[in-house]
N, C-alpha and C positions, 0 to 999 in steps of 0.2 A: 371637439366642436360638435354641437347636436347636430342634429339633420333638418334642414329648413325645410317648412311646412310645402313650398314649392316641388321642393325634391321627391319630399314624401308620397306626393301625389304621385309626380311622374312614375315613382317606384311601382305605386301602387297599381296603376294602370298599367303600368309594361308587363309585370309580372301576370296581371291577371288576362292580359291576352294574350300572353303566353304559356298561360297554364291554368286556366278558368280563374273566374270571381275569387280575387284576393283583398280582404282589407289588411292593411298593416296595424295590430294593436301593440305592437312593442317593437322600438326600435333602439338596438342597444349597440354601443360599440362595443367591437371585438379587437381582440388581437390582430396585427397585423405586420406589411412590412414596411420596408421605408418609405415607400414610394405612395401608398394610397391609402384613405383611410376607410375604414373599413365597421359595418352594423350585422348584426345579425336581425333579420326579420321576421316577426311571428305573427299569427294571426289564424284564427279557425284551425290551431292543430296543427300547422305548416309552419314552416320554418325553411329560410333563405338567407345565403351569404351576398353578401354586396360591398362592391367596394366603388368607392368615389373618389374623383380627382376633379381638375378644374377641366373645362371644355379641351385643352390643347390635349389631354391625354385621350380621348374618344379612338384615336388609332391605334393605341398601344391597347384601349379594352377588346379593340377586333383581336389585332393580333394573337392577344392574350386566349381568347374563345377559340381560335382557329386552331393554334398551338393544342389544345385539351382538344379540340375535336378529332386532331390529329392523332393522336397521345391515344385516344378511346377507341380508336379505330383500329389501333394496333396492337390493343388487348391489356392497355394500361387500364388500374381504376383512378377514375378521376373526378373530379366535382366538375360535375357537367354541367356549360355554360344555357344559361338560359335566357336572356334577353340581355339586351344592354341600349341604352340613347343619353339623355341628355334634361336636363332642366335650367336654365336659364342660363349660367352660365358655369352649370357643374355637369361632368359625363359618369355617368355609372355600369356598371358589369352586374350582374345576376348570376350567382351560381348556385347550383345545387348543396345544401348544408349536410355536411357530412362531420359528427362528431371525431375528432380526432386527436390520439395520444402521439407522445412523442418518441415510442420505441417500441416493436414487433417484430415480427417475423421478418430479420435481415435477408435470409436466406431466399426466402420468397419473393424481398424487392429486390437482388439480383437476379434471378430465374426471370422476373418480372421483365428488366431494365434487357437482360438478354432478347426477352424476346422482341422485345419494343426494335432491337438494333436486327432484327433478324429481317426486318423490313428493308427492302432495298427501291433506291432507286438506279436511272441508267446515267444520272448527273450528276453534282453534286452543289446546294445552294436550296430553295424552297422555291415556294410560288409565291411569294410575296413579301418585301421585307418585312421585317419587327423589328422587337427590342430587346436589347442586354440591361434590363435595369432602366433606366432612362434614356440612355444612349442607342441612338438606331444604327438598327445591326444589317447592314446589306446582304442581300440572300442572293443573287444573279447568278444564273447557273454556271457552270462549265464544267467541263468533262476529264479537265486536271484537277483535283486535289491538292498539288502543288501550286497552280496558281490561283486557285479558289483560297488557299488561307494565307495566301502571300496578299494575294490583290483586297479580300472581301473581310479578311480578318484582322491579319497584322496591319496591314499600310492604313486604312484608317483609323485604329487605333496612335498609331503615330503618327497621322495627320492632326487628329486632335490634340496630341500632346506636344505636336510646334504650335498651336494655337494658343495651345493654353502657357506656353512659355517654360515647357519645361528646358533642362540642363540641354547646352550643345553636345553634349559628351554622350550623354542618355540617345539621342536623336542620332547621332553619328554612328554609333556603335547598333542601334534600332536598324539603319537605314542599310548596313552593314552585313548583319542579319537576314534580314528581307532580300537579299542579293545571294544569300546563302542560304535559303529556303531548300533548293532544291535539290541542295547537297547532301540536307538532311532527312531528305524524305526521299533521297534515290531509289534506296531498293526497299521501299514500302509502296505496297500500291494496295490501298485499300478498298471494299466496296462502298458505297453509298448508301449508308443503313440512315435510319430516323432516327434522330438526336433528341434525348429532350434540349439539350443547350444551355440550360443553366442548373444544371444539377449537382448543389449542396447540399449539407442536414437542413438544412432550412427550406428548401421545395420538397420535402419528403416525408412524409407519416404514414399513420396505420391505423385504422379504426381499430375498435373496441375488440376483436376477434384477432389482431393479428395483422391483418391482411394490405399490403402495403397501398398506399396512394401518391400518384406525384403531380403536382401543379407547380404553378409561375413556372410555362415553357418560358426558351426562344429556340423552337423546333429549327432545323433544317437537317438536309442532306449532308453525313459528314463523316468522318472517321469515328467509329465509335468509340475508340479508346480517348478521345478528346472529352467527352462524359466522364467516363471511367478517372479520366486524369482530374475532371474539375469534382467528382467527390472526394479526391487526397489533399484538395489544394486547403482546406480550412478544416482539419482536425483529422476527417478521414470518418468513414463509416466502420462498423464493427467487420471483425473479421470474416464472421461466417456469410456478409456479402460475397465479397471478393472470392472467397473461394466458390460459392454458389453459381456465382455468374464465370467464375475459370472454367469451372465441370461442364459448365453446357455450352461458354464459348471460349477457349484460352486465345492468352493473347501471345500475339508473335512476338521475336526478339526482335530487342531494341525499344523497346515499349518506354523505358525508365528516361531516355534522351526526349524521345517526341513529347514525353508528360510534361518535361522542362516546355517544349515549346508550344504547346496547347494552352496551359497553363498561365503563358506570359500574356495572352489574349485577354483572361480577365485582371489579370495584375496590373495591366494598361489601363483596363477599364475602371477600375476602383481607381487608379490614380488621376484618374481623368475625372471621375465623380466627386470623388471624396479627398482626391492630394494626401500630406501627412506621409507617412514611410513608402507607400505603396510604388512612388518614382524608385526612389533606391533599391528597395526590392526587387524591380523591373529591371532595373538594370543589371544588379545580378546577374540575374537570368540571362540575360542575355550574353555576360560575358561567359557563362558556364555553357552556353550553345554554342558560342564562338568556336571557345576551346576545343569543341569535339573537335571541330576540322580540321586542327593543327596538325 
């Protein structure tokens, strides 16, 4: 879909009070992901990523800004947000245009993702919720770990999935689980590092030199290896990550069980978005967690 001349305008002016006199002379679609769609904008030499939704996303564009501001703060490279509002009844994001390929220095983006987790807090949860994808991700602190992914992670995601009608069995066996949370994570007590929170190959690249980038947060305070676990969940990064990010932080044992149950978090979530195998697979999961405690 082009970009309506209303839009354009708003573009126009947000950016250039947020970064001197911009006119936009070329507005092209880019690549993007599922959720918004997305232009690249040029004009006098300059060049800006933008992406648009309908007015109801305007919270998931803060979120989204907050999460990278985060992210840059802690030494991540990121496409830094630069303004975002609204025109009539579409909301847009502004970011910094950064050319980017799809494979570099792996090694580097674990060194990277290390240090990003080296941050800590004394809670664990964020200062304000956002979003997994479409679905809002509740961030409310607490000072357990255990009940922060019992209460803030898993139980709404299986709230949404008696909504949406999935299996009694799935639900039974979920609820089950959630009651067995803390059996699984007894003798793990982890610190409270910055998450990016949705980190696939698909929030990850490298400019033209190498050098890693990560965007599309949903930042919070969390167990790092919950990252760690959602880049194995759809293909898996190259090895010389993994080991890159072991040398500066190894992970403790038992790592390979908690991956199962970090992991089911988005496997909920895509079941809840998208349906199609992703309940079955959820369930799975769940029964393989079970099983540990037998």
């Amino acid at each position: 879909m082009i970009a309506s001349q209303e839009l354009l305008t708003a573009l126009q002016a947000s950016v250039s009070d947020a970064a001197g006199s911009f006119r936009i002379e070329r507005a092209t679609p880019a690549a993007g992901g599922c959720i918004h769609r997305s232009f690249t904008l040029e004009g006098g030499g300059r060049k800006y990523f933008a992406k648009i939704n309908d007015c109801s996303q305007l919270d998931n564009f803060a979120a989204e800004a907050d999460g990278l501001a985060a992210l840059s703060a802690a030494g991540a490279r990121v496409p830094a947000p630069l303004c975002r509002g609204q025109a009539g009844e579409e909301a847009f994001l502004v970011l910094e245009y950064l050319q980017m390929r799809g494979t570099g220095d792996y090694a580097a983006l674990g060194r990277s993702l290390a240090a990003v987790h080296s941050v800590h807090s004394e809670t664990f949860g964020w200062r304000r919720n956002n979003y997994i994808g479409r679905t809002p991700q509740i961030n409310r602190c607490s000072p357990s770990w255990t009940d922060f992914w019992r209460e803030a992670r898993l139980g709404p995601q299986l709230d949404l999935a008696r909504k949406n009608g999935f299996g009694k069995n799935l639900l039974r066996k979920g609820e089950q689980l959630a009651g067995a949370v803390a059996g699984l994570l007894s003798e793990h007590a982890p610190a409270a590092s910055l998450l990016h929170g949705d980190l696939w190959g698909g929030n990850a690249g490298f400019l033209a030199d190498g050098t890693p980038v990560l965007f599309d947060p949903a930042v919070y305070w969390g167990d790092r290896e919950a990252d760690l676990a959602m880049t194995e969940l759809f293909g898996g990064f190259p090895q010389a990550f993994y080991s890159a990010y072991r040398e500066t932080a190894p992970l403790a044992q038992g790592y390979a069980v908690r991956k199962t149950l970090y992991n089911l978090y988005h496997v909920l979530n895509h079941a809840n978005l998208f349906g199609g195998g992703y309940a079955e697979q959820a369930e799975r999961m769940i029964e393989r967690l079970l099983a540990e405690l037998q």
